[in-house]
N, C-alpha and C positions, 0 to 999 in steps of 0.2 A: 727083338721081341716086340708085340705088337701093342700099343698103347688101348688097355681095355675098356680105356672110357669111348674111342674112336670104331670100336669092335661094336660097343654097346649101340651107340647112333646111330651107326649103318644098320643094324639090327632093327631100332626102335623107325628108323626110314620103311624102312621094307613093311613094317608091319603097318606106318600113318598110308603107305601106298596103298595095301590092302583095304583100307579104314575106304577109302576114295573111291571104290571100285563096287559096284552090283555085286554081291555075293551070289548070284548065280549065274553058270553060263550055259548057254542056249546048247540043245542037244544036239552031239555029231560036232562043236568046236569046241576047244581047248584054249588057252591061256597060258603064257611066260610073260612073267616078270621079272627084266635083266636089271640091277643099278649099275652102273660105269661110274664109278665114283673119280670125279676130274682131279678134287683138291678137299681135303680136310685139317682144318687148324684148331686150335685152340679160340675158345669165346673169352670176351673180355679180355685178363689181365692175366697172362699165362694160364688162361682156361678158368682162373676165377670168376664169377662174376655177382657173386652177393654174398649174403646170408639169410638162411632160411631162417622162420620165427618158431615154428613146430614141427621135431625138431629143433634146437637150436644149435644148425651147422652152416658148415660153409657149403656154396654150391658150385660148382665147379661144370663147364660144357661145353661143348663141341659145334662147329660148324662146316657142312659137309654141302659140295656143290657137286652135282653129277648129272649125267643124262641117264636118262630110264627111258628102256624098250619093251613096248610091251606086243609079245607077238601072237598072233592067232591063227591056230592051227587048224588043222579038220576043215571039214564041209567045202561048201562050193563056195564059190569068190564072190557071190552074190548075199550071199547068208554071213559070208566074211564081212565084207564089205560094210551091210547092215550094221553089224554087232561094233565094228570097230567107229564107226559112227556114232552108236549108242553110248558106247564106252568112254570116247573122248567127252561125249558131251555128260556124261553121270562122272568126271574127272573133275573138265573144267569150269562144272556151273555151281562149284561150291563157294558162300559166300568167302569175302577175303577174311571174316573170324574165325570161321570153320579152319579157314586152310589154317590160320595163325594159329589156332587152338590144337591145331594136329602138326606143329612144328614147322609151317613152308612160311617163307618168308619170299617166295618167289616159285613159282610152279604154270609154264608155259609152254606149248605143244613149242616141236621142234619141226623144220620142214622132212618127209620121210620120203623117199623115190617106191618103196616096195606099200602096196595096198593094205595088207597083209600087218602092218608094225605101226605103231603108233610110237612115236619121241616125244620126249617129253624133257626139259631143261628144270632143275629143280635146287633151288636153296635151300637147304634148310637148317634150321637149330635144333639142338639137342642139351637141356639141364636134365643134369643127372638131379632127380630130388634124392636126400638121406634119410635112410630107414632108422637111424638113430642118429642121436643127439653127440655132438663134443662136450663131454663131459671135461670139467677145471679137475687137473691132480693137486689136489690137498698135502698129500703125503708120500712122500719117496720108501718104500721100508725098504732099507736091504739088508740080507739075512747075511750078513760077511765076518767073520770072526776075524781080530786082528792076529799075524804074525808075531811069534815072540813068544 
C-alpha cells in the first residue's frame, strides 16, 4: 500500500513545478510535465519533524528527489527551441526564497541530448501542515456492562 503522505508530496511537487513555469504557452506548442521520482524518504525522525503552534500538532514530511522532463511539443524547432529557452530561464531565475518557499531545496537544469526536453535534477521537501489540532483525551467512557 502506498504511503499517503509520499502520494501527497509528489502531488504537491508537481503542482510547486507548475507554480515555476509561465502560465501560458505560445500558440501551435504544447508542454509535458514528466517527475521520475529517483528516491523518497521520510524528513526528520521517522518523518517527524516538529510541532505545529496553530493548530497544535505534530508535523510529519517527506523528502523526494527526482528528475523532471519537461517536453515541447507542436511547432517548428525554431519556435521550440525559443520557448524552451524561455522556459528554462522563467524556471531557473527564481530567487533561492522563492524556490525554498515553493519546497526545492535544490532545483538544477540536467544535461538533455534531445532540443526538444528540458531536465531538470530537483530536491525537494514536503511538511504536511494539520487542519486540526491533537486534542489531550481527558476521559475514556466505555459503555461495557460487566458479566455476571
Amino acid at each position: 500500500m502506498a504511503d499517503a503522505l509520499s502520494v501527497e508530496a509528489l502531488s504537491v511537487l508537481e503542482t510547486a513545478l507548475a507554480a515555476l513555469m509561465p502560465a501560458g504557452v505560445p500558440g501551435g506548442l504544447s508542454r509535458q510535465v514528466r517527475v521520475h521520482v529517483r528516491r523518497i524518504r521520510p524528513l526528520g525522525l521517522g518523518g517527524y519533524v516538529g510541532r505545529h503552534v496553530a493548530p497544535d500538532a505534530s508535523l510529519f514530511g517527506r523528502r523526494a528527489q527526482a528528475r523532471v522532463d519537461v517536453t515541447i511539443g507542436g511547432g517548428n524547432d525554431n519556435a521550440a527551441s525559443t520557448y524552451a529557452a524561455t522556459l528554462a530561464a522563467a524556471i531557473l531565475t527564481h530567487s533561492r526564497s522563492e524556490l525554498a518557499g515553493h519546497g526545492f531545496r535544490r532545483l538544477e537544469r540536467a544535461p538533455s541530448e534531445a532540443p526538444r526536453v528540458l531536465l531538470f535534477d530537483v530536491d525537494f521537501e514536503f511538511v504536511k501542515l494539520p487542519s486540526a489540532g491533537e486534542e489531550l483525551i481527558e476521559e475514556i467512557v466505555l459503555n461495557t456492562v460487566p458479566d455476571g
